[in-house]
N, C-alpha and C positions, 0 to 999 in steps of 0.2 A: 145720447142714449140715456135712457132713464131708468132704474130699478124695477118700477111698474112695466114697466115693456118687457122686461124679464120674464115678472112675474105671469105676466099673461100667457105668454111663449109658454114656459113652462107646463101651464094649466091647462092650455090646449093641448099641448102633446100628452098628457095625461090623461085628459076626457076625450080626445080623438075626437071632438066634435068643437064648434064656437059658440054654439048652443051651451051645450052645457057648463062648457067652462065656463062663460059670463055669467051663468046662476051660480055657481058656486064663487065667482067672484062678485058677485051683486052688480055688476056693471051691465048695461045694453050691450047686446051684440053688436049694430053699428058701430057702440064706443069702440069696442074691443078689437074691431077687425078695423079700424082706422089707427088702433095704435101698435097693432101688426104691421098694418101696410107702412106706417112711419120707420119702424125696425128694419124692415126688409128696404125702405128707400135709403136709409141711413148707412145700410151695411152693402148697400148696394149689389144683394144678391136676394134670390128668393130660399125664403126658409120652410116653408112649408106650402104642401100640395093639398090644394084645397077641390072637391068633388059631391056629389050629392050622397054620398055615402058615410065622407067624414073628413077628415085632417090628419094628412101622414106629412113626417117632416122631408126634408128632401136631402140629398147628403150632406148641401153647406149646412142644414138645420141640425142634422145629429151631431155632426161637429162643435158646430155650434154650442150644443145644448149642455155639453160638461162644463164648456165656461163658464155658461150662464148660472149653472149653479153655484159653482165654487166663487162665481163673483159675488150671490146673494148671500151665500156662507161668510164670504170673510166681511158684506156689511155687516150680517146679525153679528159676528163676532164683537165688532169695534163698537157695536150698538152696546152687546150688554156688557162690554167690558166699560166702558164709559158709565153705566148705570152702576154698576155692581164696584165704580171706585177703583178699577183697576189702572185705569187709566195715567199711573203716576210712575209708571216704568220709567225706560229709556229705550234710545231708538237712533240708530248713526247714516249717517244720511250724506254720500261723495256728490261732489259736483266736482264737475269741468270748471275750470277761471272765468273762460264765455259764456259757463250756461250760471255759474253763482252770480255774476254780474247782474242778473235778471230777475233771476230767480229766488237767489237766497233772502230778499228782504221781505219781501210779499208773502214770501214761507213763514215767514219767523214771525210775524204779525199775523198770519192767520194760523198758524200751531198754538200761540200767548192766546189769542183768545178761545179757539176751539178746546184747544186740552191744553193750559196752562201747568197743571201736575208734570206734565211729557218733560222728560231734560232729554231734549234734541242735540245730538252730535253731531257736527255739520264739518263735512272733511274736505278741503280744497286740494284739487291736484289733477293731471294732464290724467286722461280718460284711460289711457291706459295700464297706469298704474292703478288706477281706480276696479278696473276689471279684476287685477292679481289682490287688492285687499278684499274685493267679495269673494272671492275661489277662498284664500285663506282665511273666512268667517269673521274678518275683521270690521264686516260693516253689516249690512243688515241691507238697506239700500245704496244705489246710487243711479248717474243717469250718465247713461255710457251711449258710444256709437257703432257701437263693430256688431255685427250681424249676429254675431255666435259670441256670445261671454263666456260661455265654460256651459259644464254638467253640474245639473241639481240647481239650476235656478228659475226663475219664473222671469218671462222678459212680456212687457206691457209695450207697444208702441205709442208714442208721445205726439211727436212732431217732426215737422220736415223744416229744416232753416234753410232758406237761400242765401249766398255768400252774397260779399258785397267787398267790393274793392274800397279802401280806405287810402288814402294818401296827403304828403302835405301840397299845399297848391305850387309850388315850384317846381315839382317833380310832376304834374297831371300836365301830358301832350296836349295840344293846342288844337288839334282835331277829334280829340276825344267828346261825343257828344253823352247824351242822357244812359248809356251803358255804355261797357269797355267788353269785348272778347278777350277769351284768355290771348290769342294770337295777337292783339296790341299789347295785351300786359306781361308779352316774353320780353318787352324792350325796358322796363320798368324796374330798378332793384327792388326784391324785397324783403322786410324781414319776416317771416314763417317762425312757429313751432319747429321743434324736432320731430325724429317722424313715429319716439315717442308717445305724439299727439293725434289725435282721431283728426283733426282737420289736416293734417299736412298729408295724410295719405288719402283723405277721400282729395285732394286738389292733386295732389303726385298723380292719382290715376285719371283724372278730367284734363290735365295736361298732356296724356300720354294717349288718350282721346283722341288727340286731335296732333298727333306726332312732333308736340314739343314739348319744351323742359322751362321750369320756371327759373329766372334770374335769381336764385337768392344769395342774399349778400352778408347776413347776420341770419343764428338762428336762438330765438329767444323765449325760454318756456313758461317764464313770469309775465303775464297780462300785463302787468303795470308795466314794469320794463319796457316789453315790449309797444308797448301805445306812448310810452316817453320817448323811445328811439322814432315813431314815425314822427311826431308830434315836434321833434328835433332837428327834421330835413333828411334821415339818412336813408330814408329808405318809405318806399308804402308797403302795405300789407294785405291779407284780405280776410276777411271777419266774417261769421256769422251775425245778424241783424240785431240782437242781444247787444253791439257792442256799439250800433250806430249810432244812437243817441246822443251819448257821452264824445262821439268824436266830432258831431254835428257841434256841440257843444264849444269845443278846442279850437274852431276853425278849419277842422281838415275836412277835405271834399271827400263827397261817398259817391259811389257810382255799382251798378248791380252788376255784376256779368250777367252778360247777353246770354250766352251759351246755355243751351237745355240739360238740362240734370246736373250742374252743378249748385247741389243742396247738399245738406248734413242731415242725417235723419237722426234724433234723437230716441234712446229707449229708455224706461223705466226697470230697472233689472234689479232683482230680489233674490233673497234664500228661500229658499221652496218653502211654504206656508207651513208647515209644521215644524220647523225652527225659528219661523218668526211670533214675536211676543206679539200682544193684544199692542203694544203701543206702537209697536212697528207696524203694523195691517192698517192701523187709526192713521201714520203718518202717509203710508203710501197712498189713501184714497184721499189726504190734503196734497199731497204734490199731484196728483192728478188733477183735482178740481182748482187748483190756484195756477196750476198749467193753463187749463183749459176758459178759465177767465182773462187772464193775461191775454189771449189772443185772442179771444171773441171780444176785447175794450181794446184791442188796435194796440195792445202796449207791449207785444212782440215784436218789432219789425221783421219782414220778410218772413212770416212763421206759420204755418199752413197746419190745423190738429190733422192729424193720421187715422184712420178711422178706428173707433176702438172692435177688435177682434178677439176679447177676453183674455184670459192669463195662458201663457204659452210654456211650458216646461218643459225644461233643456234637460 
């Protein structure tokens, strides 16, 4: 999705016509009505009801259309605050262990270049402590997994991770082929998160799916730790794709669960735009687009963008 697909959107719903908005935006109507249809293919609904009399939007389009604004808003924001120098705030930014793994370095290198004045506060810890420092204004951003974070915030949809069983090759059965069902991986110890942690309860309820219960035998809430104990023989585990690389790396085997809808779905969640600073609005549209490159250059595994649906307030 593009700002200029915004802007067009916008333009039509306000001339009620594709005529006249492309004069008032100097573009050809074929442009304009092919980078509608691109919008509407992208979002995968139709936004607007098109007839020989003009252009009314259709209910996903009115929906639609306050996000669109407020998403055009908070670029012009980070636009002039970037011009006007303001840009040399601060800005606190939680991840998850699995999702900093991935994500925090590619952030931190395109934050130093983009707006080098920003002093980034980058907070590690299990997802759901991360939920209670945004409620208690202690962060600004983070990127959480629970459907509902709380009241008064803005929750962005990211991405959908597929899990992936991790283990050391000693411990991986002899008829396990190119994936594993969770029903082979009940016979399997493993060591998990607490249920503290957003993965342990999206896999508690994909186990509970399918009326069984997972084997765990350690429960360990430091990454590291944790991938030293598999890495150790005691046990395998099962990760979000974030974490595949580095165990490809170790020599431990990775295998996908087979089963449908064991994913993690990632959200981008904020304090409601008018408690967020010019530097915070500038950081959350870089964790979006360093999201959204990471996985369109294959360097997510298992990691699917979610369609963007505008800013959502809780």
């Amino acid at each position: 999705m593009e700002l200029r697909q915004l802007r067009y959107f916008l333009s039509v719903l306000e001339h009620g016509s594709l005529g006249r908005a492309a004069l008032e935006l100097g573009v050809g109507a074929p442009a304009l009505s092919q980078q509608l249809g691109k919008l509407e293919a992208e979002l995968a609904t139709r936004l607007l009801n098109r007839s020989s009399t003009g252009v009314t939007p259709t209910a996903a389009g009115l929906a639609f259309e306050h996000h669109a604004r407020l998403t055009l808003r908070q670029a012009e924001y980070a636009v002039l605050a970037a011009q006007s120098g303001r840009m040399s705030g601060y800005a606190s930014l939680g991840l998850a262990p699995t999702t900093a793994s991935i994500l925090a370095r590619p952030l931190m290198a395109a934050m130093a270049e983009r707006y080098p004045q920003i002093r980034l506060h980058l907070v590690e810890m299990l997802s759901g402590y991360l939920g209670a420092q945004l409620n208690a204004r202690r962060l600004d951003l983070a990127v959480l997994f629970q459907g509902d974070p709380g009241p008064r915030l803005g929750v962005l949809p990211l991405l959908q991770e597929r899990l992936f069983v991790i283990a050391p090759p000693e411990l991986v059965p002899p008829h396990w082929g190119d994936a594993v069902s969770l029903a082979d991986l009940q016979a399997v110890p493993l060591v998990l998160p607490s249920l503290q942690h957003g993965l342990r309860t999206t896999l508690n309820a994909a186990f509970a799916r399918i009326g069984g219960e997972p084997q765990v035998v350690m429960e360990i809430d430091g990454l590291t730790t944790l991938m030293t104990a598999v890495a150790a023989g005691y046990a395998a585990t099962v990760q979000p794709g974030a974490v595949v690389a580095r165990s490809r790396e170790a020599g431990l085997r990775v295998f996908p669960i087979a089963d449908a809808g064991v994913e993690r779905r990632s959200l981008l969640v904020s304090l409601s735009d008018d408690e967020l600073t010019p530097a915070a609005l500038a950081t959350r549209l870089v964790v979006q687009t360093v999201t959204r490159e990471l996985v369109e250059q294959g360097r997510w595994p298992g990691a699917r963008l979610l369609p963007p649906v505008g800013l959502q307030q809780n």
